[in-house]
Z-matrix of the N, CA and C atoms (Angstrom, degrees):
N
C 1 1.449
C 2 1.518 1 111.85
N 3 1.152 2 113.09 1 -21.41
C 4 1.838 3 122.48 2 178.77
C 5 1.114 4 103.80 3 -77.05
N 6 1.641 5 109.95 4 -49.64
C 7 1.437 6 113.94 5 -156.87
C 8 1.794 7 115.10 6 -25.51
N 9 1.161 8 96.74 7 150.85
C 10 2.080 9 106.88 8 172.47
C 11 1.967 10 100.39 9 -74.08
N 12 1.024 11 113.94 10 135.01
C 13 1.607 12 117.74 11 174.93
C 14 1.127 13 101.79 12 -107.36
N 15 1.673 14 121.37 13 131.11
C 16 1.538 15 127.28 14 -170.51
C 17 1.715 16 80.14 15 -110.26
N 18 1.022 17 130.18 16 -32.62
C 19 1.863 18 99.13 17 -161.02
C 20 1.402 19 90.82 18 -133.44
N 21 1.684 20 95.22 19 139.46
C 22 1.882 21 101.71 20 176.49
C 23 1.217 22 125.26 21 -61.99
N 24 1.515 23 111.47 22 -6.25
C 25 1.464 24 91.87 23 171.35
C 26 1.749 25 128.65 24 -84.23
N 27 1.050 26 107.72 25 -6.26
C 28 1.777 27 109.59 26 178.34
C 29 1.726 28 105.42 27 -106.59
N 30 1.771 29 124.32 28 27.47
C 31 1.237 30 102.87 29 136.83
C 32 1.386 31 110.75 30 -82.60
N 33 1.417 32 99.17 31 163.56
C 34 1.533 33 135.24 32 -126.62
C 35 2.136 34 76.00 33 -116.12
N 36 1.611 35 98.49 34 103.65
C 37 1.875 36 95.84 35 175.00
C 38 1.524 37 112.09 36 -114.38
N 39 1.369 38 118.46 37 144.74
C 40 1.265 39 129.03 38 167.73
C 41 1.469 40 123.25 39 -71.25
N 42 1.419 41 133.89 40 98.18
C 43 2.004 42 102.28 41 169.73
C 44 1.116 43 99.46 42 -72.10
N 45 1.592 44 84.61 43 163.36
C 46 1.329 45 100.85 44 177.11
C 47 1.700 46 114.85 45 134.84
N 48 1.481 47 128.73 46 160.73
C 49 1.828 48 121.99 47 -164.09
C 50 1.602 49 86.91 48 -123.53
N 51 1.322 50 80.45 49 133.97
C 52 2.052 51 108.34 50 169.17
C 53 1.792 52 99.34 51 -91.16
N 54 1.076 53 146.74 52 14.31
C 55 1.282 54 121.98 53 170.64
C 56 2.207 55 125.26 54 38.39
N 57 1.096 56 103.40 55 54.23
C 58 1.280 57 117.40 56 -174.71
C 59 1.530 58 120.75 57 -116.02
N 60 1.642 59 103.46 58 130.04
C 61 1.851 60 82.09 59 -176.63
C 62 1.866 61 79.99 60 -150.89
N 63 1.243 62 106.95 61 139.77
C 64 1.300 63 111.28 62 -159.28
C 65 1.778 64 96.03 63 -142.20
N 66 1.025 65 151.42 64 156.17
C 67 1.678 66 152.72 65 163.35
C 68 1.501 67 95.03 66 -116.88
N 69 1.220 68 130.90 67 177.22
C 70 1.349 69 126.54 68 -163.39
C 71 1.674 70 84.31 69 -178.22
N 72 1.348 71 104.30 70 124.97
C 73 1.694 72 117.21 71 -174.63
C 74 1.617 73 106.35 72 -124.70
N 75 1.262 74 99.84 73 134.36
C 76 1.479 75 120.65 74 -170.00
C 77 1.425 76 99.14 75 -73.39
N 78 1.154 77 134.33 76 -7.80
C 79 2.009 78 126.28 77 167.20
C 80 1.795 79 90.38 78 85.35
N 81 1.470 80 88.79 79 163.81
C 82 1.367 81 114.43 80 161.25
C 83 1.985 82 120.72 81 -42.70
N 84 0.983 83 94.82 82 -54.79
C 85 2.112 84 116.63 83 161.98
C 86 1.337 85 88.19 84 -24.77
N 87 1.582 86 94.24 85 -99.05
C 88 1.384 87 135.70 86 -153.21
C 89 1.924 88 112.01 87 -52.76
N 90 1.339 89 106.98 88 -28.94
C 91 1.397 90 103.78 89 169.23
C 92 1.732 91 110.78 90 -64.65
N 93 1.410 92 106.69 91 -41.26
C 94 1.401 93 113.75 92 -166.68
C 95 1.708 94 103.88 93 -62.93
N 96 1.381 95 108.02 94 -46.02
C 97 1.592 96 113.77 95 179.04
C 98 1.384 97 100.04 96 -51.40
N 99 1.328 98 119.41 97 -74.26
C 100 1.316 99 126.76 98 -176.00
C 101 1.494 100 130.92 99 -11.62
N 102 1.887 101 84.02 100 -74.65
C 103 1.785 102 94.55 101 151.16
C 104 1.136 103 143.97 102 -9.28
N 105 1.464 104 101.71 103 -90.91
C 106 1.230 105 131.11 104 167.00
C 107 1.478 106 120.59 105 -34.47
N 108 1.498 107 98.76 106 -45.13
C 109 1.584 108 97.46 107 173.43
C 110 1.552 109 129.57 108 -72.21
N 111 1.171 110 89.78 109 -26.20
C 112 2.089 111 112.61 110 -160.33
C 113 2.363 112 75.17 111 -83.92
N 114 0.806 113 110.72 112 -54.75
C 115 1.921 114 104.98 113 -142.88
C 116 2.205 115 81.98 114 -99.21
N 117 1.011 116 138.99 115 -48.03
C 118 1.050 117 110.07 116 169.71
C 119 1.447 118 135.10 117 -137.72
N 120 1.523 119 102.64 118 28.38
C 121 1.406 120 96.23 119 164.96
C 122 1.524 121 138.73 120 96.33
N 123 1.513 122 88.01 121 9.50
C 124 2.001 123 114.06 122 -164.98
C 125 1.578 124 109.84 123 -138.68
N 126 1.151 125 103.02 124 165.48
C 127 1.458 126 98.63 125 -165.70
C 128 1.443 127 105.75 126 -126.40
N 129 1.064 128 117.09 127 113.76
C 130 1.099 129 144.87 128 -171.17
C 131 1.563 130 112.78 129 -49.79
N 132 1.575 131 125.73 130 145.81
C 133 1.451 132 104.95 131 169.26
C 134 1.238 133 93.27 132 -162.41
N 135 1.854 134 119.05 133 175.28
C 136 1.182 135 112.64 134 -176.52
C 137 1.461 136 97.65 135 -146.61
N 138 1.795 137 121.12 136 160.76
C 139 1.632 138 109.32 137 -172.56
C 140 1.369 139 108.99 138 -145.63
N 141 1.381 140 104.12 139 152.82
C 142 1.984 141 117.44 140 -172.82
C 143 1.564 142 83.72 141 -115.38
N 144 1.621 143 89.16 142 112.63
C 145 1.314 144 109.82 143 146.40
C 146 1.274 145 153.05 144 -59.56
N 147 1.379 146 110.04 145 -30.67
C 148 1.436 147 131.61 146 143.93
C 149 1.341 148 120.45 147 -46.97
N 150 1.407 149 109.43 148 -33.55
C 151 1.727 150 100.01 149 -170.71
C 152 1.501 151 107.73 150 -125.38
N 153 1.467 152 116.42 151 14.35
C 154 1.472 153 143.90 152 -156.67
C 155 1.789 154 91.25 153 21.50
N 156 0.952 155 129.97 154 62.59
C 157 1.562 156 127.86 155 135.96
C 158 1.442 157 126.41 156 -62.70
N 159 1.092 158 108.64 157 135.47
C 160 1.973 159 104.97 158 162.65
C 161 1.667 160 90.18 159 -119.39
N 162 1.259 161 111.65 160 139.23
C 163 1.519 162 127.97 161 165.36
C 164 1.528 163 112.16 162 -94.33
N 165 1.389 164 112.20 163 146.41
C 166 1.629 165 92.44 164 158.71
C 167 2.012 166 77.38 165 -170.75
N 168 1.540 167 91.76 166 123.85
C 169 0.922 168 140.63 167 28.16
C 170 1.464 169 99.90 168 -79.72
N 171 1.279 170 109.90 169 -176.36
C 172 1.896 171 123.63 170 167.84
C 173 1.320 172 97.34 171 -56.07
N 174 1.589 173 110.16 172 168.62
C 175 1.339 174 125.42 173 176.30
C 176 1.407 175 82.55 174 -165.70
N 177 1.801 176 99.18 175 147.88
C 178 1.713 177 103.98 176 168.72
C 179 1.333 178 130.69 177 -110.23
N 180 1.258 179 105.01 178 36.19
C 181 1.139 180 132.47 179 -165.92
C 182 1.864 181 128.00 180 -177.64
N 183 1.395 182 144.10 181 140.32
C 184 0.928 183 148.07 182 -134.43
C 185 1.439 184 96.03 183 -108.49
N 186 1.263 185 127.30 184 124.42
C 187 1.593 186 129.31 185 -159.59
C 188 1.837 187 80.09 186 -78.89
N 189 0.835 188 117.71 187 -88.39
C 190 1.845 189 130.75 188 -176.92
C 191 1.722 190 105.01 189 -30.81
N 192 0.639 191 117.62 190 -78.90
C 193 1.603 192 118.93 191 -175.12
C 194 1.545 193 120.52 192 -70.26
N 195 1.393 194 105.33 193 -32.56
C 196 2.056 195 113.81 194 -175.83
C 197 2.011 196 93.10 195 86.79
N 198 0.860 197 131.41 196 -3.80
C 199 1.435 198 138.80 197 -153.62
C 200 1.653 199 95.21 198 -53.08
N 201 1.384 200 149.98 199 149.66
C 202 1.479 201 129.28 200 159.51
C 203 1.659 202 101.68 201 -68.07
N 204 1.195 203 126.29 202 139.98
C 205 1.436 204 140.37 203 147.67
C 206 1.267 205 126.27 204 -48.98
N 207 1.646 206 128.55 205 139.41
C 208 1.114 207 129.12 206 137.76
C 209 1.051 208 157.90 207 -63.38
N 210 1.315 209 146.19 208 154.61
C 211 2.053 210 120.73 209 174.43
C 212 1.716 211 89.89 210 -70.40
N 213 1.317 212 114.46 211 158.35
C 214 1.120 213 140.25 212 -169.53
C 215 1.533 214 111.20 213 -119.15
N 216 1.345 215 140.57 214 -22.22
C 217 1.028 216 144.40 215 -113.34
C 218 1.618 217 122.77 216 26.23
N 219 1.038 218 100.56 217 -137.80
C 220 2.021 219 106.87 218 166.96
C 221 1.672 220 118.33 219 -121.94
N 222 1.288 221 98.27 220 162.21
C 223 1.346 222 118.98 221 -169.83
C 224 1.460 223 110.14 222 -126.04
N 225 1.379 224 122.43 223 140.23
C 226 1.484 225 130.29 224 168.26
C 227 1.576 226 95.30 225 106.83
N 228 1.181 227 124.11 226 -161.09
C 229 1.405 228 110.91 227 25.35
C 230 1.409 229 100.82 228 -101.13
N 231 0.958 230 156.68 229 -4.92
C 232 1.393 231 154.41 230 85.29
C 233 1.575 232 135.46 231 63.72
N 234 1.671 233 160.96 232 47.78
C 235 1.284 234 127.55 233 -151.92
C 236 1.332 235 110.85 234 -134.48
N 237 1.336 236 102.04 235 -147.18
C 238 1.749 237 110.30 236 163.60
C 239 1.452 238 103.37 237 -156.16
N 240 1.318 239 101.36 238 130.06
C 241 1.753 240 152.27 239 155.65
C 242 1.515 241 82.43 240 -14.53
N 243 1.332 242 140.68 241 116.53
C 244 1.360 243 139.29 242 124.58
C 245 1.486 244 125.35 243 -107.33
N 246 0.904 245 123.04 244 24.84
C 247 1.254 246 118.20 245 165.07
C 248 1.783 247 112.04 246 172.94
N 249 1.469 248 131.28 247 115.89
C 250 1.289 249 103.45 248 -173.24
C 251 1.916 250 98.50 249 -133.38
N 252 1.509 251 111.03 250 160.83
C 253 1.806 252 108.14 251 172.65
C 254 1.318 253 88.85 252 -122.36
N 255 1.659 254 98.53 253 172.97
C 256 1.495 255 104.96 254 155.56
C 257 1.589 256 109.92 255 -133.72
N 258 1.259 257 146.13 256 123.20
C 259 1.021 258 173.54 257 -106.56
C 260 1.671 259 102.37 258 -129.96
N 261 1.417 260 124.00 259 90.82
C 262 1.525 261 120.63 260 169.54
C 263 1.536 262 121.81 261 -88.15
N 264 1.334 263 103.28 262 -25.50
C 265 1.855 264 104.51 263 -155.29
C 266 1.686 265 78.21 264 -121.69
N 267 1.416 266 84.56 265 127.40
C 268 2.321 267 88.41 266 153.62
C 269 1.294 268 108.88 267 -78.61
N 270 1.314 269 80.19 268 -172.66
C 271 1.592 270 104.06 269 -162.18
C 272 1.596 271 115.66 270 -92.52
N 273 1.502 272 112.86 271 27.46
C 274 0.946 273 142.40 272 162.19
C 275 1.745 274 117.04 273 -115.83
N 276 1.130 275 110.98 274 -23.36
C 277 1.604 276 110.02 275 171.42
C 278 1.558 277 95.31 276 116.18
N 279 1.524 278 113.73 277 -19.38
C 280 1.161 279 108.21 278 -175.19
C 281 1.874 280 135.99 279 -77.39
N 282 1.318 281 136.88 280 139.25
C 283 1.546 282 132.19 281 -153.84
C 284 1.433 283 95.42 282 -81.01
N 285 1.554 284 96.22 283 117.41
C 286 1.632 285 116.97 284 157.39
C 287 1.333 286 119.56 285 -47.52
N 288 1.786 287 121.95 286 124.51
C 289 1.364 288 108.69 287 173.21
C 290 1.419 289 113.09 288 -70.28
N 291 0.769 290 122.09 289 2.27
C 292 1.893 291 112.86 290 -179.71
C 293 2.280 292 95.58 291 -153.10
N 294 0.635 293 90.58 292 152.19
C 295 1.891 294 91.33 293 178.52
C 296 1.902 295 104.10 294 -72.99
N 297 0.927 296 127.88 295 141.67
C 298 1.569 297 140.92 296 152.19
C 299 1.496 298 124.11 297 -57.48
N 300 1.068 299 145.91 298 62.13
C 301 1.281 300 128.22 299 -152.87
C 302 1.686 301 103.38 300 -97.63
N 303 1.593 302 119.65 301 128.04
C 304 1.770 303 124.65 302 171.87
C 305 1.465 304 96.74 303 -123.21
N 306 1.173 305 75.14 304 155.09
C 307 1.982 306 96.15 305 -174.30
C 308 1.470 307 114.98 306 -134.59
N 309 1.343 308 126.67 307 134.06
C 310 1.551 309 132.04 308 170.29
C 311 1.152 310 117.99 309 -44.84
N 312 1.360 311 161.28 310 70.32
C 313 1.670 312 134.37 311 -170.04
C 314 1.535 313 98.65 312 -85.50
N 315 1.335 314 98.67 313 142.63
C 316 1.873 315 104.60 314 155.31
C 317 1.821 316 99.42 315 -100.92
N 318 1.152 317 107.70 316 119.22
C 319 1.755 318 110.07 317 162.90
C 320 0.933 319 109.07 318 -50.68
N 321 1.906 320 120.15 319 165.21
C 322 1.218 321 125.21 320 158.86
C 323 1.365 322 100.24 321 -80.41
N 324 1.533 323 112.27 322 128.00
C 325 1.706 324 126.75 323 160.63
C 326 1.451 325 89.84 324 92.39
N 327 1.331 326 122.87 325 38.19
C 328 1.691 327 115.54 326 175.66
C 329 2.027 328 88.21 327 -134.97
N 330 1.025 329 114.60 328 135.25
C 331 1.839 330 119.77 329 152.92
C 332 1.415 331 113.07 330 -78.79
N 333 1.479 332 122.25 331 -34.61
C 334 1.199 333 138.42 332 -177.02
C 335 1.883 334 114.64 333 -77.09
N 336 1.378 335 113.66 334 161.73
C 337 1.396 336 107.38 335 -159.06
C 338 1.619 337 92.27 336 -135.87
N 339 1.490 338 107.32 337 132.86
C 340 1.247 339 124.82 338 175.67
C 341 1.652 340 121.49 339 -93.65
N 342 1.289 341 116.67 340 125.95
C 343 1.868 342 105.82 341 -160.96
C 344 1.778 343 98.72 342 -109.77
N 345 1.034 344 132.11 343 131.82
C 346 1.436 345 157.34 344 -150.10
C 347 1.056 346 139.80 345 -139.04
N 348 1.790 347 140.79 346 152.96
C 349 1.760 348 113.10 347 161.55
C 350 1.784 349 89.32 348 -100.14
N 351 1.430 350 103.88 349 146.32
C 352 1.010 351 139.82 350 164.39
C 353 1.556 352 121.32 351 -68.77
N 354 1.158 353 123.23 352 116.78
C 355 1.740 354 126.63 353 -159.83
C 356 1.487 355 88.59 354 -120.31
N 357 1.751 356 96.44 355 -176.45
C 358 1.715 357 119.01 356 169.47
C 359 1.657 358 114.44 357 50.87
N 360 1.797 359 119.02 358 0.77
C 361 1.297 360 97.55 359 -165.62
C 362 2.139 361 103.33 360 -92.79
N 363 1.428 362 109.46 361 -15.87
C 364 1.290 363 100.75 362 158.34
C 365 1.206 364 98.89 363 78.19
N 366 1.335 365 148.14 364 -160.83
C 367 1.626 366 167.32 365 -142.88
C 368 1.978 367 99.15 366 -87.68
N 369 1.463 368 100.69 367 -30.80
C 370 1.281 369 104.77 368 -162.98
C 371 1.858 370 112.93 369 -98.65
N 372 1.331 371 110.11 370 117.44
C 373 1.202 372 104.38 371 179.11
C 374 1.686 373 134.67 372 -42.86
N 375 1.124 374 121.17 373 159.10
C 376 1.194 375 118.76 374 154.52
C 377 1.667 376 125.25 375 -64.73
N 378 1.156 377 117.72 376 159.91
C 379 1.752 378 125.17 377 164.26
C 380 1.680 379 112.38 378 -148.58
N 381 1.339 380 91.43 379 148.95
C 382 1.560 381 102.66 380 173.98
C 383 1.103 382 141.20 381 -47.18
N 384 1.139 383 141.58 382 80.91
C 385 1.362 384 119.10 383 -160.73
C 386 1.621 385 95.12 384 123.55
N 387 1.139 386 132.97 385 11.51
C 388 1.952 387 139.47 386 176.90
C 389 1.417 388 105.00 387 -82.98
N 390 1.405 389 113.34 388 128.10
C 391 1.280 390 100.58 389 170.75
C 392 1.581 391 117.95 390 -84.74
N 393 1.379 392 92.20 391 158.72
C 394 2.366 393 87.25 392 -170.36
C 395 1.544 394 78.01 393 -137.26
N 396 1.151 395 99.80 394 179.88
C 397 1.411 396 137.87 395 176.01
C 398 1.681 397 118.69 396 -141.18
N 399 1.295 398 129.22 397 158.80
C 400 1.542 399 114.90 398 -165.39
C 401 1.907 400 94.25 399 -112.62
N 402 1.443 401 94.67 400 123.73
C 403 1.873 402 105.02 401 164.37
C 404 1.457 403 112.72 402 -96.63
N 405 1.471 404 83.22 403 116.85
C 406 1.664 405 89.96 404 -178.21
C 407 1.479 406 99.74 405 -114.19
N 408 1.941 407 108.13 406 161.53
C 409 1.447 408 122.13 407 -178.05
C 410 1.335 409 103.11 408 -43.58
N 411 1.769 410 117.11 409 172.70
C 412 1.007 411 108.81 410 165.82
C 413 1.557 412 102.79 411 -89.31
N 414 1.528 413 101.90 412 165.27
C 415 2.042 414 106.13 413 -173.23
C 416 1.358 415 116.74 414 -55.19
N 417 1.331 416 116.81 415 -9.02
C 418 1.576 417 115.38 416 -178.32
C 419 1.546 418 107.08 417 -82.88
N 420 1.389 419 125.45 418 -14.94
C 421 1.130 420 141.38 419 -141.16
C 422 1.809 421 106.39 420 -135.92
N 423 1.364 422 100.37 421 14.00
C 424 1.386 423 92.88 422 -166.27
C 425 1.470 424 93.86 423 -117.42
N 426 1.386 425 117.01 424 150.43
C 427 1.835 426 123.35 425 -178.80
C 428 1.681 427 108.33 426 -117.33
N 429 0.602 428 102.93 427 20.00
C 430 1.784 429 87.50 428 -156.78
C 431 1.259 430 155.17 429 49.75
N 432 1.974 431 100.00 430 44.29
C 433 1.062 432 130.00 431 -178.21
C 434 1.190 433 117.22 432 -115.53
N 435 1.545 434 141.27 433 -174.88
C 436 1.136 435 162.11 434 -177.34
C 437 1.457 436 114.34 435 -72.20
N 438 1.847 437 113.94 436 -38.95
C 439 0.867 438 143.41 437 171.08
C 440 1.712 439 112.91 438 -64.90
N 441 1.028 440 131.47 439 -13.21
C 442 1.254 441 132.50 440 169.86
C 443 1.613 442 120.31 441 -77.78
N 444 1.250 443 111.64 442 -11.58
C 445 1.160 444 131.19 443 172.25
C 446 1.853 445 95.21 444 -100.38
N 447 1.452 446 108.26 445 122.56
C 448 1.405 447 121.10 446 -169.14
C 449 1.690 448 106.32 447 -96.94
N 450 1.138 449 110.89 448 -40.98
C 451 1.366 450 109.76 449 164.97
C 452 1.795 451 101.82 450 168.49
N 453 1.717 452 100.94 451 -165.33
C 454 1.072 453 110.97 452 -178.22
C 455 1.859 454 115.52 453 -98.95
N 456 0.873 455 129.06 454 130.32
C 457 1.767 456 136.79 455 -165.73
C 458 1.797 457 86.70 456 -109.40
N 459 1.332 458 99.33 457 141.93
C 460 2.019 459 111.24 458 150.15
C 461 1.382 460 104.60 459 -90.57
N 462 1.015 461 106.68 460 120.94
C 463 1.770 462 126.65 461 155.79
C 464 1.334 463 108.22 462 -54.16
């Protein structure tokens, strides 16, 4: 029952329905990011002066210090690749017809790192340190989600 599990298929599943219904609100922050993204297209951020952080997304408050935050304007859209996977097996155990690939970006004028799927790279892998830029829906097409941001492109 301790044992370490190397492959998803031998956790151990229940059938059966949990009866759960939950809404989940993006905060004061997270509306402003939202915004910004859905009506014009920028990414919102916010910064502790004390610890010269820029956040983005926003945060209303300073993870390190607790400090209250400022608006920041926006950052990016612009970055670099710090860290990327690519995703074969779902989350069922089952084989992806094509791989998932998300990537870390740090924006330009952000300390903070935005996590993503990675587009435009084609046959050829990603690397650390690539510069991307962020493709977002077009504005007719955008809600004010996370999802309006389509992924990360190399410049």
């Amino acid at each position: 029952m301790l044992e370490k599990l190397v492959d998803p298929k031998d956790v151990i599943r229940w059938k059966g329905e949990i009866p759960v219904g939950f809404r989940y609100t993006p905060g004061v922050a997270g509306e402003v990011f939202f915004r910004e993204l859905r009506d014009r297209g920028r990414l919102a951020a916010s910064r502790c002066d004390a610890c010269e952080i820029t956040y983005c997304p926003p945060r209303l408050f300073c993870e390190r210090c607790f400090a209250e935050l400022k608006a920041a304007g926006t950052v990016g859209p612009r970055g670099t690749l710090e860290s990327w996977s690519a995703g074969r097996v779902g989350v069922e155990g089952e084989p992806l017809p094509e791989p998932v690939t998300v990537g870390i970006v740090r924006l330009e004028g952000a300390d903070t790192v935005l996590l993503h799927f990675l587009t435009g790279y084609g046959k050829r892998s990603p690397a650390i340190g690539d510069r991307v830029e962020v493709v977002l829906k077009p504005r007719a097409r955008r809600s004010g989600s996370i999802l309006d941001i389509e992924g990360f492109r190399p410049l």
